[in-house]
N, C-alpha and C positions, 0 to 999 in steps of 0.2 A: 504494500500500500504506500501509494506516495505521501511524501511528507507536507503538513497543510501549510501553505504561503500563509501568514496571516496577515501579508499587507496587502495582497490579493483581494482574500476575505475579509477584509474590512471598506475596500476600495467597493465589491460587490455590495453591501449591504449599508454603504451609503448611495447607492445608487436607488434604492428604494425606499419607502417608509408606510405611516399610516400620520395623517392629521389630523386635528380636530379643529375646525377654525373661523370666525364671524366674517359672517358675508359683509363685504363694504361696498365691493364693485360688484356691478354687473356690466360691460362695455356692450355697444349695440352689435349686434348676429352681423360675422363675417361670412362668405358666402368662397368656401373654398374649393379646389377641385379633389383632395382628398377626403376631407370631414365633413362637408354640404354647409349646411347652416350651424354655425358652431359660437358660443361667446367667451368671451376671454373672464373669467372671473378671478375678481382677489378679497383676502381678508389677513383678517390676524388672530393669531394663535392667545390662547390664553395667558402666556409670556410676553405676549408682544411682536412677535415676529411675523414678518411681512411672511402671504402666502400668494404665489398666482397660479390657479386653476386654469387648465388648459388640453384638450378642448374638451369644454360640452355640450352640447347638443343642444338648438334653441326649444326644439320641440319639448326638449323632457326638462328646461330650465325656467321653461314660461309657468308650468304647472306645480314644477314640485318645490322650489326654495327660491329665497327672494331679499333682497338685504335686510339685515340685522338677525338673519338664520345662523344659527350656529348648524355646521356640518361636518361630517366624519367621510372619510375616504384613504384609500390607499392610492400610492404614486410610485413612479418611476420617477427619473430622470431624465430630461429634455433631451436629445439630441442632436446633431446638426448645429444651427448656426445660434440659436439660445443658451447664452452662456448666463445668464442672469441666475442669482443666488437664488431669488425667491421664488425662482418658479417651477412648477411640476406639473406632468402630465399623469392626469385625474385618469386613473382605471375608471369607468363612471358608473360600470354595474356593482361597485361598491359604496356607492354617495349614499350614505344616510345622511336625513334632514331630520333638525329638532327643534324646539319652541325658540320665539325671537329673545334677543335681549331686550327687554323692557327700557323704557326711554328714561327714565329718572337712572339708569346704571350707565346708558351709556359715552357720556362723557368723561366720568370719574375712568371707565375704564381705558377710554383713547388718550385721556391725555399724555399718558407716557408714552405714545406713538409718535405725537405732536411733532413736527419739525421748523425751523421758522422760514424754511425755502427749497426747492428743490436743490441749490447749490449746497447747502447745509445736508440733504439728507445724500448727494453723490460723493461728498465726501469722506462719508461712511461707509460706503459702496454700495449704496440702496440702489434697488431701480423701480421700488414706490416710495411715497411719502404721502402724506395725511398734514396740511397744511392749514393754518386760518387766514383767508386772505382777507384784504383790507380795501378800503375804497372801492366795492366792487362795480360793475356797472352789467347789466345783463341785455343782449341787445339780440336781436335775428333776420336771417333774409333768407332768398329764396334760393334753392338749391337750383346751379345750372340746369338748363332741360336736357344737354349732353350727360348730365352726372345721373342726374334722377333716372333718365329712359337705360343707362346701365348697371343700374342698381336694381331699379324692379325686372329687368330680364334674367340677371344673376338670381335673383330670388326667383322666379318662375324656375328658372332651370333646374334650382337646389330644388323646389315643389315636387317634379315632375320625375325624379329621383328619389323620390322616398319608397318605401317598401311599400305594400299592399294594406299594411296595418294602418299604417299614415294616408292613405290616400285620400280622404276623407278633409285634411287639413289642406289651408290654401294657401297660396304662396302670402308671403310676407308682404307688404305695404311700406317700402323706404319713406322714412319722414320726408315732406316737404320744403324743410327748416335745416338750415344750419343755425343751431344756436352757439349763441359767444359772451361771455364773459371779459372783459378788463379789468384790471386789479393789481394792488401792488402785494409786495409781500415783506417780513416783517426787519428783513433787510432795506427798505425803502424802492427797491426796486418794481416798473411797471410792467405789466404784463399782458397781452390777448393769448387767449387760446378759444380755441373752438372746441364745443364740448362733444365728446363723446360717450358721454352718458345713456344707456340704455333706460335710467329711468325718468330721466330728463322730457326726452322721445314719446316715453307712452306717458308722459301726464298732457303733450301736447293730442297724441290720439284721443285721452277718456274725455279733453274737455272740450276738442272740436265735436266730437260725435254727440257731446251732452249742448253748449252752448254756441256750436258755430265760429268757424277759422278765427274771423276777427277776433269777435268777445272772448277766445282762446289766448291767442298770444298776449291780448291787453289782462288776464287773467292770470298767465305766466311773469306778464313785466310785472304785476303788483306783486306774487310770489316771491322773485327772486331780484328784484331792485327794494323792496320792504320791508316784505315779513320774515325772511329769511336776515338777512343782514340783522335787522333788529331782533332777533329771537336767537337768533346763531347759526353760526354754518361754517363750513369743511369743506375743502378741495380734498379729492384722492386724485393723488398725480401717477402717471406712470411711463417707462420707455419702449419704446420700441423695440425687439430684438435686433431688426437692421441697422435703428441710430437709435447708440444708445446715450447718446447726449442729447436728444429732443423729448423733450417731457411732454405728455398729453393731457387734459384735465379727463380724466375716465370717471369719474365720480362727483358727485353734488350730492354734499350731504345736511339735512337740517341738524344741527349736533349743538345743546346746551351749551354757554359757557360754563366755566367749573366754577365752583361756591365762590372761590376767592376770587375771582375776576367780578361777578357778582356784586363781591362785599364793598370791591373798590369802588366800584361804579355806584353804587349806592353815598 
């Protein structure tokens, strides 16, 4: 019997794992030629540790968990051209889902996540970060008719690819909206990003379909130029595997300030 490497077997078995960990992201359904409709998710471990989920499937992500879900999974290791620390590819017939964190906890729990900029959290070698930005401004326009009419055929074609079980399901509806935020951060420096926020997107689908385009996005601006600013809110930032010095806002979060910011401000 040959003799065990054990740097081998330790190299092996960090290749793998199990998590447990809070939904924060959900980015909006990429549309690939290996994985069909798939979305990129991340959270954090109950240490604190950044986690990103990859891929899972929009169909079985729409139904089963949804931010502030705590969930369980086993992973591999990414291979190819994803070298980022936090990420792992989700076995996904192992995703348990379980009750949300309740909103009075979840601040006290992110704060130790807190970073005061993306430049702060690369320094670290993050490639997310959980931000509060400042001065925000939240604005939108209309997505190119070149950009839109290749997004809803990509989603048609994921549609039209799905098994027999699926068939029943329609193809997906790309937002109409680029939306965008401006903002500094706690470095003093300015910001634009445009958001890709998956839950961003479907609060524009529940309230055009309930209230009508207009009175939707004027309903978004009061949202996120108002009530969100004044009540509290969180950027999840995140990179790209191909550049991994361009940060993405992937997340909007409504998130308390903690007691003692509070207490100041009072």
């Amino acid at each position: 019997m040959p003799p065990v490497d054990l740097k081998q077997r330790l190299e092996e078995i960090q290749k793998r794992g199990h998590d447990r960990v809070l939904v924060l992201v959900r980015a909006l359904p990429h549309v690939g030629k290996k994985h069909g409709e798939t979305v990129c998710c991340a959270g954090v471990t109950a240490e604190g540790r950044w986690r990103r989920q990859y891929p899972v499937h929009y169909r079985r992500l729409e139904t089963e968990f949804s931010r502030w879900n705590w969930i369980e999974y086993d992973w591999l290791r990414p291979g190819g051209e994803d070298r980022r620390i936090e990420s792992r590819r989700v076995q996904e017939e192992t995703i348990r889902c379980y009750a949300k964190m309740a909103q009075e906890d979840r601040s006290r729990f992110l704060e130790k996540v807190i970073v005061p900029s993306c430049d702060a959290a690369a320094e670290r070698g993050q490639s997310l970060a959980l931000i509060r930005p400042r001065d925000t401004r939240f604005s939108w326009r209309p997505k190119p008719e070149k950009k839109l009419l290749a997004e809803k055929a990509a989603y048609r074609r994921a549609a039209s690819q799905l098994s027999i079980f699926d068939a029943e399901l329609a193809a997906l509806e790309p937002c109409p909206f680029e939306f965008k935020f401006d903002y500094r951060t706690a470095d003093g420096r300015s910001h634009q990003a445009t958001c890709a926020d998956w839950e961003t997107a479907t609060t524009y689908y529940r309230r055009s379909k309930r209230l009508g385009q207009d009175a939707a996005l004027e309903s978004m601006r009061k949202t996120f130029n108002e009530d969100y600013p004044a009540r509290g809110m969180a950027f999840a930032m995140g990179t790209h595997s191909l550049y991994p010095k361009v940060w993405l806002l992937v997340g909007v979060l409504r998130l308390d300030p903690p007691p003692s910011q509070i207490c100041l401000a009072l």
